[in-house]
N, CA, C and O atoms as a Maestro MAE file, in Angstrom:
{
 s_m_m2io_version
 :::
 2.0.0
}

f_m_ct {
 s_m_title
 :::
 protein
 m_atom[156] {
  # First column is atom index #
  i_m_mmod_type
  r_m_x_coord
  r_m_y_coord
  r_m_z_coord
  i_m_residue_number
  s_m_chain_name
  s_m_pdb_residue_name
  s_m_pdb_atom_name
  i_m_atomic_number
  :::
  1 25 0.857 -1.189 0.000 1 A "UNK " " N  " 7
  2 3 0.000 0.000 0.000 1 A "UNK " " CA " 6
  3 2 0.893 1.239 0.000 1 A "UNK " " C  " 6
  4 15 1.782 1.432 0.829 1 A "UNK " " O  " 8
  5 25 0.518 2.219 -1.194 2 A "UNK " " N  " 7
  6 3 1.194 3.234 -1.140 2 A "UNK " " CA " 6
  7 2 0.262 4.103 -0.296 2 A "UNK " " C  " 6
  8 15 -0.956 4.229 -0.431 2 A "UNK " " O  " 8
  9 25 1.310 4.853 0.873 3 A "UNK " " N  " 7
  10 3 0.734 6.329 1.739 3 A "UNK " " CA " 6
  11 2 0.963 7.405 0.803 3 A "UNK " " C  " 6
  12 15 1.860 7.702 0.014 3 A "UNK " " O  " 8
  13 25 -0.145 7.885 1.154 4 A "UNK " " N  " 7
  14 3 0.128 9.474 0.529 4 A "UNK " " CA " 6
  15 2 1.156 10.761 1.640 4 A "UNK " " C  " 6
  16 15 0.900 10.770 2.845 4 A "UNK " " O  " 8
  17 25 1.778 11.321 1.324 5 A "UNK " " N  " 7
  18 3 2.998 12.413 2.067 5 A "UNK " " CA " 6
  19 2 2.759 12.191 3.276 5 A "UNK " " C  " 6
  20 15 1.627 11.831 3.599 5 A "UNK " " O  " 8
  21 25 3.830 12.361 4.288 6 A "UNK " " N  " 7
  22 3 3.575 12.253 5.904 6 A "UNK " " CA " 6
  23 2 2.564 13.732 6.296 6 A "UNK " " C  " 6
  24 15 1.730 13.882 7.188 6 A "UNK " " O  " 8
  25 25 3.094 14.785 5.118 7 A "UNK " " N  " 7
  26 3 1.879 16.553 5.787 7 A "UNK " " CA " 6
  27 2 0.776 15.931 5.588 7 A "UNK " " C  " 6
  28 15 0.103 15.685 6.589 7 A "UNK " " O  " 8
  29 25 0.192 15.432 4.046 8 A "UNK " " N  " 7
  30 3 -1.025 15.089 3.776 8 A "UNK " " CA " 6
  31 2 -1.926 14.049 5.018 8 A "UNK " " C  " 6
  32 15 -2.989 14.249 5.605 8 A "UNK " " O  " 8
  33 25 -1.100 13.085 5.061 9 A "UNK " " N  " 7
  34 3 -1.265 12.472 6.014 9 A "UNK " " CA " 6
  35 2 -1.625 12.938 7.570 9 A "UNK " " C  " 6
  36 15 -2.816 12.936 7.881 9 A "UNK " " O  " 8
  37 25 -0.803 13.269 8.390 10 A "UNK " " N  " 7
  38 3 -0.988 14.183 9.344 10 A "UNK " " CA " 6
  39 2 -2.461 15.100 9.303 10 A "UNK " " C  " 6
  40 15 -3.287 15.232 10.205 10 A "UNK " " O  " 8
  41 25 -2.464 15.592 8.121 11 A "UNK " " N  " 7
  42 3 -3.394 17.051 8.261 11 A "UNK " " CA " 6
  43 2 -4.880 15.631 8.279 11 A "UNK " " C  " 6
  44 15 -5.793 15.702 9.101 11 A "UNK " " O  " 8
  45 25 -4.822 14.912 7.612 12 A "UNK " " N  " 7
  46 3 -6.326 14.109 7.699 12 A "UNK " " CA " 6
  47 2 -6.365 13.390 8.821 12 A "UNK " " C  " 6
  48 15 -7.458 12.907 9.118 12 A "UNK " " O  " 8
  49 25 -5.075 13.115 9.812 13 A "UNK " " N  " 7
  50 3 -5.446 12.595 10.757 13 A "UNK " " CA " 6
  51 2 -6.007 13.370 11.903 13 A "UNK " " C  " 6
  52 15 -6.798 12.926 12.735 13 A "UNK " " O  " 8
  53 25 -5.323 15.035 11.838 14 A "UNK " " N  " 7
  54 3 -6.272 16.136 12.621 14 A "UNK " " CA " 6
  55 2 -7.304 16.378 12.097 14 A "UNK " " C  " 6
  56 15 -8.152 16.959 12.774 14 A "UNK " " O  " 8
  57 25 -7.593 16.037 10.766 15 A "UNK " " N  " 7
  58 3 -9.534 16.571 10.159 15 A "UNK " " CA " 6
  59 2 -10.154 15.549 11.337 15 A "UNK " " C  " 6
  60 15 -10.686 16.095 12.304 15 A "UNK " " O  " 8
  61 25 -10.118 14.479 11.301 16 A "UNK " " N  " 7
  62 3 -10.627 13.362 11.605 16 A "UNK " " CA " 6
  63 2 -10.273 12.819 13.091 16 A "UNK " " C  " 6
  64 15 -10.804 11.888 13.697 16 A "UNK " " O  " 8
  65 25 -9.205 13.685 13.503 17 A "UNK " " N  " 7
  66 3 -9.540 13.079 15.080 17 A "UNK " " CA " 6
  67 2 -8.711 11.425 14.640 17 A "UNK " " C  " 6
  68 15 -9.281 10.744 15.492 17 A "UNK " " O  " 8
  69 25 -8.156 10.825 14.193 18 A "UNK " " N  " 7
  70 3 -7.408 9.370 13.694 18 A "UNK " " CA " 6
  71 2 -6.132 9.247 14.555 18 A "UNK " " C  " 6
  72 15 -5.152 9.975 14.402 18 A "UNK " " O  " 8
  73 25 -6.230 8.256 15.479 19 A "UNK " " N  " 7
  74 3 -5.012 7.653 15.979 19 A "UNK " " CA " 6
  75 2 -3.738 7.249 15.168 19 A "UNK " " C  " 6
  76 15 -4.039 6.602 14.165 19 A "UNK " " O  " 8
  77 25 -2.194 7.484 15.355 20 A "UNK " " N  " 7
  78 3 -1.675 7.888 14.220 20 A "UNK " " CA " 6
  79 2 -1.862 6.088 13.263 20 A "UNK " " C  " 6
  80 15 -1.850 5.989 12.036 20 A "UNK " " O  " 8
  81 25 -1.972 5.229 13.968 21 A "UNK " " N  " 7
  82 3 -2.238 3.580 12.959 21 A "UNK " " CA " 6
  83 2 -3.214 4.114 11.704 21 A "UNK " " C  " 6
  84 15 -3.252 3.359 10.732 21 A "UNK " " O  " 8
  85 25 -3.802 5.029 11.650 22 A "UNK " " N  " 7
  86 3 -4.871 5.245 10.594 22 A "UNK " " CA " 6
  87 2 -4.386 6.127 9.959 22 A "UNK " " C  " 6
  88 15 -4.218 7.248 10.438 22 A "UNK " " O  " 8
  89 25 -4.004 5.752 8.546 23 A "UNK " " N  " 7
  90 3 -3.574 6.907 7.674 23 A "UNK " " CA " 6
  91 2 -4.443 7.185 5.891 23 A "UNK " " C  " 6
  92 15 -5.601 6.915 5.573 23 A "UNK " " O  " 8
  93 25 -3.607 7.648 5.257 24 A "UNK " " N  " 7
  94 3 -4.590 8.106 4.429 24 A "UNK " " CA " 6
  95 2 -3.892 7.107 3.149 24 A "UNK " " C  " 6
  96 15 -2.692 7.046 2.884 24 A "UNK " " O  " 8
  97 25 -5.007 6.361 2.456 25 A "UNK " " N  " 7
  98 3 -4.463 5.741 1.234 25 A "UNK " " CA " 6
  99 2 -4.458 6.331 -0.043 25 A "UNK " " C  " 6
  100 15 -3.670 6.131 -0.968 25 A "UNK " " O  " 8
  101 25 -5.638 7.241 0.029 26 A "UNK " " N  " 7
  102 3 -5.596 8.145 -1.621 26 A "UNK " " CA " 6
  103 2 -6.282 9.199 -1.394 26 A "UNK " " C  " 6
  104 15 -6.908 8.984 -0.357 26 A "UNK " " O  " 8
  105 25 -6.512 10.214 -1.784 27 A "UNK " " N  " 7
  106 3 -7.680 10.965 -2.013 27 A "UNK " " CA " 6
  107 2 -8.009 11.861 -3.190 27 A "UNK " " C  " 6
  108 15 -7.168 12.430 -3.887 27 A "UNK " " O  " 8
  109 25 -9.185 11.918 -3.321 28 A "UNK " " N  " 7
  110 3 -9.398 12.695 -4.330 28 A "UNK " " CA " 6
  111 2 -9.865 14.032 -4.161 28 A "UNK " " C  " 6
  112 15 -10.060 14.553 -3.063 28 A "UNK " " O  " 8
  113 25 -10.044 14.587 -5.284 29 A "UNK " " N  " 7
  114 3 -10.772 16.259 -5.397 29 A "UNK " " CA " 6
  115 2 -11.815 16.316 -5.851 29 A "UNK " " C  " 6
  116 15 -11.836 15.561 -6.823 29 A "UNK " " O  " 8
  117 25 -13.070 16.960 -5.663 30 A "UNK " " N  " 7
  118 3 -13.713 17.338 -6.550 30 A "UNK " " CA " 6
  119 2 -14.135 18.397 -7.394 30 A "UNK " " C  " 6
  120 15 -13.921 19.492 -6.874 30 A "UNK " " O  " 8
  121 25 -14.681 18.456 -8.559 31 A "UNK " " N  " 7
  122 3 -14.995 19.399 -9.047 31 A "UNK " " CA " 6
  123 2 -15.846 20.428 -9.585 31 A "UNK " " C  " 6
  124 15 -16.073 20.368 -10.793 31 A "UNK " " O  " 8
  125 25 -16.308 21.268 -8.981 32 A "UNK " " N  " 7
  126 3 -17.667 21.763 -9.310 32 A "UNK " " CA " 6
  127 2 -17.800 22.209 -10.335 32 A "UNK " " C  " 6
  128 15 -16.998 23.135 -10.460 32 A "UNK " " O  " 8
  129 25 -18.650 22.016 -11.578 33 A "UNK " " N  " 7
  130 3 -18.428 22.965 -13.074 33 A "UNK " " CA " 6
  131 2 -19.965 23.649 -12.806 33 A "UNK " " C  " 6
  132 15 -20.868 23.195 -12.103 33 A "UNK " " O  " 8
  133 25 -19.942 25.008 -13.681 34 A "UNK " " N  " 7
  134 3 -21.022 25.793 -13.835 34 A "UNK " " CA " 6
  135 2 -20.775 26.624 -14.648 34 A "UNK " " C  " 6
  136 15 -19.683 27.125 -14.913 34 A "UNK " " O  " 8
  137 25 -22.182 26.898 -15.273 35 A "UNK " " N  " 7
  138 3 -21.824 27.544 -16.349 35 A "UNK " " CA " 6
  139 2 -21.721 28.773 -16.079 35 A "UNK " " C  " 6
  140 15 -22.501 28.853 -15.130 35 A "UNK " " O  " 8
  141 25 -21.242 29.978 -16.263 36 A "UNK " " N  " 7
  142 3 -20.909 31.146 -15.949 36 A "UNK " " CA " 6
  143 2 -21.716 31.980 -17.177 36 A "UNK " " C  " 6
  144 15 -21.379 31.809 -18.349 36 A "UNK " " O  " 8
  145 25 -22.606 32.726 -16.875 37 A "UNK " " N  " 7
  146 3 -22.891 33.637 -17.472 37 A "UNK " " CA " 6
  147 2 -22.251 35.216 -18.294 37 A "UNK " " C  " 6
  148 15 -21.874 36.234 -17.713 37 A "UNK " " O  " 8
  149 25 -22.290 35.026 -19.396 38 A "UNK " " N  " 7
  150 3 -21.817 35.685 -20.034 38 A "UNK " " CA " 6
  151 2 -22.053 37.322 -20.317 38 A "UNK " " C  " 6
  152 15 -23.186 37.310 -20.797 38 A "UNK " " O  " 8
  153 25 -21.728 38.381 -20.297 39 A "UNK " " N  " 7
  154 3 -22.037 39.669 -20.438 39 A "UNK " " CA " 6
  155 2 -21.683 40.374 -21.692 39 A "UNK " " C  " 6
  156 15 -21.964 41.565 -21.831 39 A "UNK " " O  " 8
  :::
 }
 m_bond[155] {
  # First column is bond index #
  i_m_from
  i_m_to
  i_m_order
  :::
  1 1 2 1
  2 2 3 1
  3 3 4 2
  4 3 5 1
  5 5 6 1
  6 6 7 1
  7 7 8 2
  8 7 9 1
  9 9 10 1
  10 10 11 1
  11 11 12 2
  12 11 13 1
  13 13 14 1
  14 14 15 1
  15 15 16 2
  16 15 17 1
  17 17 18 1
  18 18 19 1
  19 19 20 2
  20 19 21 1
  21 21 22 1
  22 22 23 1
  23 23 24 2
  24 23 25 1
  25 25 26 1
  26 26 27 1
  27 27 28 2
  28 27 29 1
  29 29 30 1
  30 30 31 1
  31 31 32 2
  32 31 33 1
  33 33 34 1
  34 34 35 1
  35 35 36 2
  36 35 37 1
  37 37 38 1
  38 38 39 1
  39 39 40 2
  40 39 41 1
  41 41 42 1
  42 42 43 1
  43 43 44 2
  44 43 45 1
  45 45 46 1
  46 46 47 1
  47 47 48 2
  48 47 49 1
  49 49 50 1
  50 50 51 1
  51 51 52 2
  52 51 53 1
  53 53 54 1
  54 54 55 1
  55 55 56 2
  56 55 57 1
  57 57 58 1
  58 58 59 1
  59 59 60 2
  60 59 61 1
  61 61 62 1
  62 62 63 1
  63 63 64 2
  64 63 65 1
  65 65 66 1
  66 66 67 1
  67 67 68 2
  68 67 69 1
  69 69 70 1
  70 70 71 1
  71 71 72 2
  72 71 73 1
  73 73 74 1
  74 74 75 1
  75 75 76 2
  76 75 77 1
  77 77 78 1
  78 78 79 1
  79 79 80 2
  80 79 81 1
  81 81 82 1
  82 82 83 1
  83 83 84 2
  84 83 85 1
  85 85 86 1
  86 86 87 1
  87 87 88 2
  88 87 89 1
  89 89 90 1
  90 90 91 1
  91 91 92 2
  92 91 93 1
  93 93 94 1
  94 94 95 1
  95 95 96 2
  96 95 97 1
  97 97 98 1
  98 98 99 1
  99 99 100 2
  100 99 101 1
  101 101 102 1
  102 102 103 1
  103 103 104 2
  104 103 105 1
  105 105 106 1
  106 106 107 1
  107 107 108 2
  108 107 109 1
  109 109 110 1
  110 110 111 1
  111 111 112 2
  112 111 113 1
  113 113 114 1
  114 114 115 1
  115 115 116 2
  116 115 117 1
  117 117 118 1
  118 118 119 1
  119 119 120 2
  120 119 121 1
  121 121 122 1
  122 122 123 1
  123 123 124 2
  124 123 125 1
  125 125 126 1
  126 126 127 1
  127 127 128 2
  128 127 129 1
  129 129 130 1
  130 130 131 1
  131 131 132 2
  132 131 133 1
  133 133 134 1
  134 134 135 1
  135 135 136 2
  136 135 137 1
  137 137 138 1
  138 138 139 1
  139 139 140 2
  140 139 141 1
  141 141 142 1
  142 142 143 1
  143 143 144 2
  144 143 145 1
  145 145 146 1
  146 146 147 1
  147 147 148 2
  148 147 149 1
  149 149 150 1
  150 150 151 1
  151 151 152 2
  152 151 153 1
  153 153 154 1
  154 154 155 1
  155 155 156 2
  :::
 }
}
C-alpha cells in the first residue's frame, strides 16, 4: 500500500480526530463545473 505524504497524512489525521495507525491511502478532489454567465 502506497501512503500518501507524511503533511497530507498528518493534516487528515487532525480533520478526523485518527489515531496515528490510521492513515490516508488516496484521495481525491472534486470538481464543481457551472456555467458562468456571459455579459
Amino acid at each position: 500500500i502506497n501512503v500518501r505524504s507524511l503533511q497530507t497524512n498528518t493534516a487528515f489525521q487532525k480533520l478526523f480526530g485518527l489515531p496515528p495507525e490510521e492513515f490516508l491511502i488516496n484521495d481525491f478532489t472534486c470538481h464543481l463545473k457551472r456555467k458562468m454567465p456571459l455579459q
